[in-house]
DRENBA-75938 format. One record per residue (C-alpha): y, x, z; residue in three letters. Coordinates in steps of 0.02 Angstrom, whole numbers, padded with zeros to 5 digits, always signed. Layout:
N
YXZAla/...
***
This chain:
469
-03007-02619+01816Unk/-02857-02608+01721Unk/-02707-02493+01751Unk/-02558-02411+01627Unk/-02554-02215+01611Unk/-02392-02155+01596Unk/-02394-01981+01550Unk/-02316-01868+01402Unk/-02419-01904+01248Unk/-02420-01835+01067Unk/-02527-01936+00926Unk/-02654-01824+00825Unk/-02641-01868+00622Unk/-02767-02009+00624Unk/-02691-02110+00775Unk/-02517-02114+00685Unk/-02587-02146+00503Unk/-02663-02300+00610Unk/-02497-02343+00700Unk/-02417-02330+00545Unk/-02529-02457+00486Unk/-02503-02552+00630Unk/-02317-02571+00608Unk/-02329-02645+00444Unk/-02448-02788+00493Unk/-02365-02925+00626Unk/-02432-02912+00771Unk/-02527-03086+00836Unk/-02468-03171+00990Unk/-02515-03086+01157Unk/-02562-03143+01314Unk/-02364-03151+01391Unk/-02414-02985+01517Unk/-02505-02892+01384Unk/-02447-02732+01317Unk/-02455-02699+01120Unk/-02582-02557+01184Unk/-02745-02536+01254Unk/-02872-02415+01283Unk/-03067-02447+01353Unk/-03118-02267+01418Unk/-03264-02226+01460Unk/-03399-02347+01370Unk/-03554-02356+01265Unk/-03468-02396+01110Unk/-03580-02465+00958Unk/-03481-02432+00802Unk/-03621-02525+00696Unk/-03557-02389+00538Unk/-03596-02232+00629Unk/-03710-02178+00778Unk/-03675-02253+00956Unk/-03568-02167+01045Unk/-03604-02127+01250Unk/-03445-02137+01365Unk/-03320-02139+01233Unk/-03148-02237+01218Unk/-03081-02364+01086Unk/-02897-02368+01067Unk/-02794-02524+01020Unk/-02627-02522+00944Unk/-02533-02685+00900Unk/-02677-02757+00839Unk/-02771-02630+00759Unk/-02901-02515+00805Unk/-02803-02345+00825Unk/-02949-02215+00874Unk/-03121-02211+00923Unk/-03227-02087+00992Unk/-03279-01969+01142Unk/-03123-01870+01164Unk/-02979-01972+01105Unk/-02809-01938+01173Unk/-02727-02099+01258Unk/-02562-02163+01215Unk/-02435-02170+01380Unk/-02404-02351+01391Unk/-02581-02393+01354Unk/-02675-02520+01467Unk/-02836-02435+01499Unk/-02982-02542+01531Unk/-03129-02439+01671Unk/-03293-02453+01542Unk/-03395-02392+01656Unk/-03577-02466+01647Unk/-03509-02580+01485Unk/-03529-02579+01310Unk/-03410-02603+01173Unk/-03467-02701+00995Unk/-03371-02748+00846Unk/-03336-02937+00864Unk/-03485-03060+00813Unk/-03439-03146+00641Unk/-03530-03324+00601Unk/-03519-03332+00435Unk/-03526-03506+00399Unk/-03452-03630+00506Unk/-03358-03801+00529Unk/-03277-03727+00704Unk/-03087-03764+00710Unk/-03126-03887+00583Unk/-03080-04082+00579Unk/-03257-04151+00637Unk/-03268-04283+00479Unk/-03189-04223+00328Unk/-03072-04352+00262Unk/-03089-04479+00147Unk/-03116-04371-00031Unk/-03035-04413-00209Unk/-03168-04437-00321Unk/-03114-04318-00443Unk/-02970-04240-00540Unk/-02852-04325-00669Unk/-02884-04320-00859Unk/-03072-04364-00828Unk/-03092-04547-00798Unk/-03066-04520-00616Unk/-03021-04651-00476Unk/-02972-04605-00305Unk/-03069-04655-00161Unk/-02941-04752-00057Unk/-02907-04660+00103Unk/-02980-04816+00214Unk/-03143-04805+00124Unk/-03268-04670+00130Unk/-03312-04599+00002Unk/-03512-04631+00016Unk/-03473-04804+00011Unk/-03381-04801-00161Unk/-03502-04811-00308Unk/-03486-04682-00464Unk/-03511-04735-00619Unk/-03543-04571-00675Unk/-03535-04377-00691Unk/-03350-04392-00758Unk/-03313-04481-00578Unk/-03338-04307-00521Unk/-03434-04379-00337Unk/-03450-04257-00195Unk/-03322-04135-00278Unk/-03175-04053-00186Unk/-03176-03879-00224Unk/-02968-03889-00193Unk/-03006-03912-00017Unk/-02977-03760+00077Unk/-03030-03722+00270Unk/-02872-03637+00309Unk/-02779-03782+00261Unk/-02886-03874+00387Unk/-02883-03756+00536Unk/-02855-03854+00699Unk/-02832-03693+00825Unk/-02831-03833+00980Unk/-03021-03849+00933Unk/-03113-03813+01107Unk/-03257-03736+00995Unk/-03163-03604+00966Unk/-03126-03540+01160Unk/-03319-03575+01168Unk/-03363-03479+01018Unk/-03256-03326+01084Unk/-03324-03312+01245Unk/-03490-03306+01174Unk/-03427-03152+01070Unk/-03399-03218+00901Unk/-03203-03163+00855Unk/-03218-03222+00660Unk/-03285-03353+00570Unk/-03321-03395+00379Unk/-03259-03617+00388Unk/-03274-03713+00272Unk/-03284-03912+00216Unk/-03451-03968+00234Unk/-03457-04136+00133Unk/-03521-04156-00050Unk/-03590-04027-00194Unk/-03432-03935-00221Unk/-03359-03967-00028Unk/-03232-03834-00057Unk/-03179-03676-00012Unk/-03231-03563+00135Unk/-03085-03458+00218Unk/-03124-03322+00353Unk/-03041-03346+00505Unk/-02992-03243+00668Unk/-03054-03364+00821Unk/-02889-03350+00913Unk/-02709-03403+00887Unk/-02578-03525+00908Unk/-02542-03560+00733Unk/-02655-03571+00576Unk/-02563-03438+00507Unk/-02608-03332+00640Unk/-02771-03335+00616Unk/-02831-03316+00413Unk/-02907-03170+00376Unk/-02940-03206+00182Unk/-02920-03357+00107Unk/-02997-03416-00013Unk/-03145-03325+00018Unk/-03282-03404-00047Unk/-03315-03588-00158Unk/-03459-03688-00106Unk/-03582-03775-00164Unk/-03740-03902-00108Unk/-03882-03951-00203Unk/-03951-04048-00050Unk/-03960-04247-00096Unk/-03875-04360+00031Unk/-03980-04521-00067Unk/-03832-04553-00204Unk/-03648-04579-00160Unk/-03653-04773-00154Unk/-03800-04797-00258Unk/-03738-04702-00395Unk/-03751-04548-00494Unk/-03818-04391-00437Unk/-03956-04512-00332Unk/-04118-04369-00376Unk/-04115-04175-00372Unk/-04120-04183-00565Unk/-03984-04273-00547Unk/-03862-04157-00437Unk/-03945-04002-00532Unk/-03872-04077-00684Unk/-03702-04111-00622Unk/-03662-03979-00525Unk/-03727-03863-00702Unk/-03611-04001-00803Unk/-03465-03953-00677Unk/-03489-03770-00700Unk/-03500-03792-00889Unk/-03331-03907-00899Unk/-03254-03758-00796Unk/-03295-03622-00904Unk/-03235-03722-01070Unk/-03090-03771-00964Unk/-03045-03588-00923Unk/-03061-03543-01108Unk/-02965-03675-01185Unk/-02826-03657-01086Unk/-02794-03484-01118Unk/-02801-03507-01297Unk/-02685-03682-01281Unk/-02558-03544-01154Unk/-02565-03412-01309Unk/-02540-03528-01457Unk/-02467-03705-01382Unk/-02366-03761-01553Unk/-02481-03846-01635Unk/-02602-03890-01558Unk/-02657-04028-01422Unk/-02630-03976-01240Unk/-02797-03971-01119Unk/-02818-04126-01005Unk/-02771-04063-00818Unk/-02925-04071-00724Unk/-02901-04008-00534Unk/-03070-03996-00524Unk/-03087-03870-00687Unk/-02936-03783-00641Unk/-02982-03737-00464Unk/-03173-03686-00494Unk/-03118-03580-00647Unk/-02990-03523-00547Unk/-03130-03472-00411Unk/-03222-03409-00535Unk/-03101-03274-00614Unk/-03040-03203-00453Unk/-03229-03177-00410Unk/-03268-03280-00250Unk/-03430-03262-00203Unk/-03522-03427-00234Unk/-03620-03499-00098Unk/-03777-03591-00166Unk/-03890-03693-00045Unk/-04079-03662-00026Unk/-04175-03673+00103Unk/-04366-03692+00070Unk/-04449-03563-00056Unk/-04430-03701-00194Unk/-04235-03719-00162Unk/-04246-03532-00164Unk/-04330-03501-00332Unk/-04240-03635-00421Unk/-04070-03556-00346Unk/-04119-03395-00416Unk/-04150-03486-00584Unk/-04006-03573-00602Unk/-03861-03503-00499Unk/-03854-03353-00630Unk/-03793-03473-00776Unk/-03650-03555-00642Unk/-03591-03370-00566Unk/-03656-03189-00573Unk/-03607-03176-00388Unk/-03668-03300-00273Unk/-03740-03285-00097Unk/-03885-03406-00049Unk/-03876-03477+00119Unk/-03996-03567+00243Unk/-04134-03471+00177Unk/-04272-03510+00337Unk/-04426-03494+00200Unk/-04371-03327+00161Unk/-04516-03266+00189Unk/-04586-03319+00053Unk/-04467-03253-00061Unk/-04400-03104+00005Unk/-04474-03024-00134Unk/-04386-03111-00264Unk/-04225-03129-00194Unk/-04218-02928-00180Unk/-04277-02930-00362Unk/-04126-03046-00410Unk/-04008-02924-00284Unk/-03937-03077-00196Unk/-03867-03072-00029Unk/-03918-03226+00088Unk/-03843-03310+00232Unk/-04001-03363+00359Unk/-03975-03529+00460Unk/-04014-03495+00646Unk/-04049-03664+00693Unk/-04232-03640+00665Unk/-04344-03792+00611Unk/-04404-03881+00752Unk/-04490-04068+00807Unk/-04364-04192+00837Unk/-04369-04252+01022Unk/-04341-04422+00941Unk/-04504-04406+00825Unk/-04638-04520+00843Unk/-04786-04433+00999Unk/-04935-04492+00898Unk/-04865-04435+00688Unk/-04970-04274+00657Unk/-04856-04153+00552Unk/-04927-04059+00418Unk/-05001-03909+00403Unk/-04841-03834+00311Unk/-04726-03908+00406Unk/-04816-03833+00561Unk/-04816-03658+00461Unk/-04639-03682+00421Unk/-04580-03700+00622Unk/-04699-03538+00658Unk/-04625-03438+00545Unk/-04444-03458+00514Unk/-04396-03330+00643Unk/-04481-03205+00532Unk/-04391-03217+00390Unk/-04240-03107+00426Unk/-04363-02955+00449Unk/-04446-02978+00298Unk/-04270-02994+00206Unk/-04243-02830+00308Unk/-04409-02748+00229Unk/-04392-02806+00058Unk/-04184-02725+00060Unk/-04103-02893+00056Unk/-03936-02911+00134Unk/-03912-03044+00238Unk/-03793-03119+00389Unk/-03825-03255+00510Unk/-03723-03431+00529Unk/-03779-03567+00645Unk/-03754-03744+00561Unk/-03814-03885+00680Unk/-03807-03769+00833Unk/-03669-03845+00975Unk/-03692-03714+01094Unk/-03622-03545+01042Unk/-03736-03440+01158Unk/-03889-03513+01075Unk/-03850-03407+00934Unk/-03881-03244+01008Unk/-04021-03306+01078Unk/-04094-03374+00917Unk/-04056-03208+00846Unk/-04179-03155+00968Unk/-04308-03254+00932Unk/-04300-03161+00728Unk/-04290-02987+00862Unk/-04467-03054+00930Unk/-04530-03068+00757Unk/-04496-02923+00696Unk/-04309-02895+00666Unk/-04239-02715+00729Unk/-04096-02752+00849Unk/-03988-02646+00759Unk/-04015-02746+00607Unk/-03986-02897+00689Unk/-03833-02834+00763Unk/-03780-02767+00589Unk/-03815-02954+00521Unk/-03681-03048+00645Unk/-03537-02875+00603Unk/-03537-02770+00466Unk/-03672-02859+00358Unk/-03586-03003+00373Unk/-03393-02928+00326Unk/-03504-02855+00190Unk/-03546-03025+00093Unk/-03378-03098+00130Unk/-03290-02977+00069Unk/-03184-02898+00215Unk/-03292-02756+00257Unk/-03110-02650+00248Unk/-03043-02743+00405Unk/-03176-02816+00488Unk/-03365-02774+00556Unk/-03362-02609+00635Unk/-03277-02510+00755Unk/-03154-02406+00647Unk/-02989-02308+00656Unk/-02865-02458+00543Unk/-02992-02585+00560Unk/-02936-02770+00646Unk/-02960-02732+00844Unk/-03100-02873+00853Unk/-03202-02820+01009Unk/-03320-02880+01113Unk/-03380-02792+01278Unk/-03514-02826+01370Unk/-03615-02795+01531Unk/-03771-02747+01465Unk/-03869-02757+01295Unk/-03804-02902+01169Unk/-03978-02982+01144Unk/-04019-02972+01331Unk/-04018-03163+01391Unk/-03943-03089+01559Unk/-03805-03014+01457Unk/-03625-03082+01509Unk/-03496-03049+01387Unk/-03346-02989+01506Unk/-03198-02966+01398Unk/-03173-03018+01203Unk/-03029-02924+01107Unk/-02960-03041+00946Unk/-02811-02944+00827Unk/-02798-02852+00968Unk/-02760-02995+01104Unk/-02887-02971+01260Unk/-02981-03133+01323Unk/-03054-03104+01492Unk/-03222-03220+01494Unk/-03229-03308+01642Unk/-03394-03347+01726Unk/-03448-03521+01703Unk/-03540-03657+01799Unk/-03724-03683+01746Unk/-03724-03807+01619Unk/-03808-03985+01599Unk/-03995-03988+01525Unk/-03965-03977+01361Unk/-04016-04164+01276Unk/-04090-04204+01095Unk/-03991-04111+00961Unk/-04062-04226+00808Unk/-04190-04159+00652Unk/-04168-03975+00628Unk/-04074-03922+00466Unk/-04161-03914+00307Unk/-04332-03974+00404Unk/-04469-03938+00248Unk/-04553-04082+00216Unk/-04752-04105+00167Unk/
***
């Protein structure tokens, strides 16, 4: 139930220091009867940073969380939400996603100017145009930025929401240097509403797709050495150009090279680097090589972690973990036997995020290849029944997550001046009877509507990064 108080009111220090805050930041768009204030009294509140707290209250003003905690005063023309018998958690992050993204990323220039490079004409895909070589720069857009892309009249987005996730790390998905991840607020009218940091993160895939029209990278080698070749061009590039910028008479200017001027530029401002591996080889190799391209870089998929949790701890690298855990096609053949490994593989996957947990490895959950939102949670469950604590699990899709991305300071927990990202819920999070009741984005409440039992679900295609024998 919601009603307004109306009552004389007077703001201890720490509400007003958060007000303050709040009038400095625009407020996103509310619902056209909403009030710029809200209060849920009365809840089990799970702050994720601090202990949970029994029949307290979360405050909301203009966007921001104002207070939190069992006795918080209530501001006059607050809407206060009954919390009664639910329970409040900071808003679920995926962080890595294509949601609110175009579903096929445009035709992609082959490469920047100054290198040999021709475009890919925009009525041919780029797969089908060959490259004569590493100078072609093939599969590399790192000036591509998911913001830039945002399409907030995706439908995946009111269907990621009412599943509970409020923020999401997108990004372009095509190529070894796709581009640029930007972390996003799941709600808005505008693009603009909805960037949390951009850019946040540059990209990167060492996973073959078989060549780029028959030519070059066609072999790991092959993309190993290019994508190293790219990283090496980009740190020359960096360093000539400063020296051309501090002594230019004389002397011949640098090439321009979008390529080398947007991965350097990614580079110096410190963007985490996010490095595909998936099996334990893809993860020791990673941890081998990603070093010489970036000193901070984030591995995701991850689903053999298992059996390297040791080493990426050693190497202090966080990790992104694929939900979508390895399983048999539905298409696959009744009578092919799959190998032992591969059998090992699908059994267990779901453990890895505990033993990431055991050896101190911090890690988040995304869920590539996953079209139904609530499948996450429950897939997240699946790591609980392995061995995962539910509070880790729970830290993994909030604060862990904010953590690696780099907004911990606005986003993952339930704090006075943090972004009011909420979700509220019946019952436990990871309980499949669960119903998420009412999701809070910058502040904006979503009631979550109860929907009709959904279709069998059909085949959803090979799982991601399926090891092979």
């Amino acid at each position: 139930m919601i009603h307004r108080r109306r009552h004389a009111f007077v703001y201890p220090g720490i509400v007003v220091l958060a007000l303050a805050l709040a009038a400095l930041i625009p407020a996103q768009r509310a619902a056209a009867d909403d009030p710029p204030y809200f209060a849920i009294k009365g809840a089990r509140i799970v702050p994720v940073s601090g202990p949970v707290i029994e029949d307290g209250t979360v405050v909301i003003a203009k966007g921001l969380i104002a207070a939190v905690g069992k006795d918080v005063p209530i501001p006059p023309e607050a809407w206060v939400i009954d919390g009664k018998g639910l329970t409040v958690y900071p808003g679920l992050i995926d962080a890595l996603s294509d949601v609110g993204l175009p579903s096929a990323t445009p035709a992609q220039s082959a490469g920047g100017a100054g290198r040999g490079a021709q475009p890919t004409p925009a009525t041919v895909p780029a797969q089908q145009t060959p490259s004569r070589g590493p100078e072609d720069r093939p599969g590399t857009t790192p000036w591509l930025v998911g913001a830039d892309e945002l399409k907030p009249d995706d439908k995946r987005i009111e269907q990621w929401r009412n599943a509970g996730f409020t923020t999401a790390l997108v990004a372009p998905t095509r190529g070894f240097f796709p581009g640029q991840g930007a972390v996003v607020n799941l709600a808005g009218e505008r693009a603009s509403e909805m960037v949390v940091k951009s850019p946040a993160t540059l990209n990167v895939s060492l996973q073959g797709t078989g060549g780029f029209g028959g030519g070059f990278p066609n072999s790991l080698m092959g993309i190993l050495a290019y994508v190293h070749q790219v990283f090496v061009d980009t740190a020359w590039y960096a360093e000539a150009s400063a020296a051309y910028e501090k002594h230019p008479n004389g002397a011949n200017r640098i090439p321009y090279d979008r390529t080398e001027r947007v991965v350097s530029g990614a580079v110096r401002d410190r963007e985490p680097v996010l490095v595909s591996a998936n099996s334990a080889n893809q993860i020791y190799r990673a941890l081998r090589m990603a070093p010489q391209w970036n000193p901070r870089f984030v591995l995701y998929g991850v689903q053999e972690g298992y059996a390297a949790a040791d080493a990426i701890a050693a190497a202090k690298v966080p990790v992104l973990v694929n939900l979508r855990w390895p399983e048999r096609s539905r298409d696959a053949d009744p009578d092919q036997e799959d190998s032992l490994r591969v059998l090992r593989f699908r059994d267990r996957a779901p453990s890895t995020p505990a033993a990431l947990a055991k050896a101190g490895v911090p890690f988040a959950f995304y869920a590539e290849g996953i079209a139904n939102p609530k499948d996450i949670v429950r897939n997240a469950g699946k790591a609980i029944a392995a061995g995962l604590s539910a509070d880790a699990a729970l830290r993994a899709f909030t604060l862990s997550a904010a953590e690696i991305l780099g907004v911990a300071d606005r986003l993952g927990s339930i704090e006075p001046g943090k972004i009011a990202n909420l979700v509220i819920t019946d019952g436990d999070i990871f309980n499949e009877k669960t119903k998420v009741k009412i999701v809070f984005v910058d502040g904006q409440r979503f009631v979550v509507r109860e929907e009709e039992r959904p279709p069998q679900r059909g085949p959803q295609g090979p799982p991601m990064g399926e090891v092979q024998p």
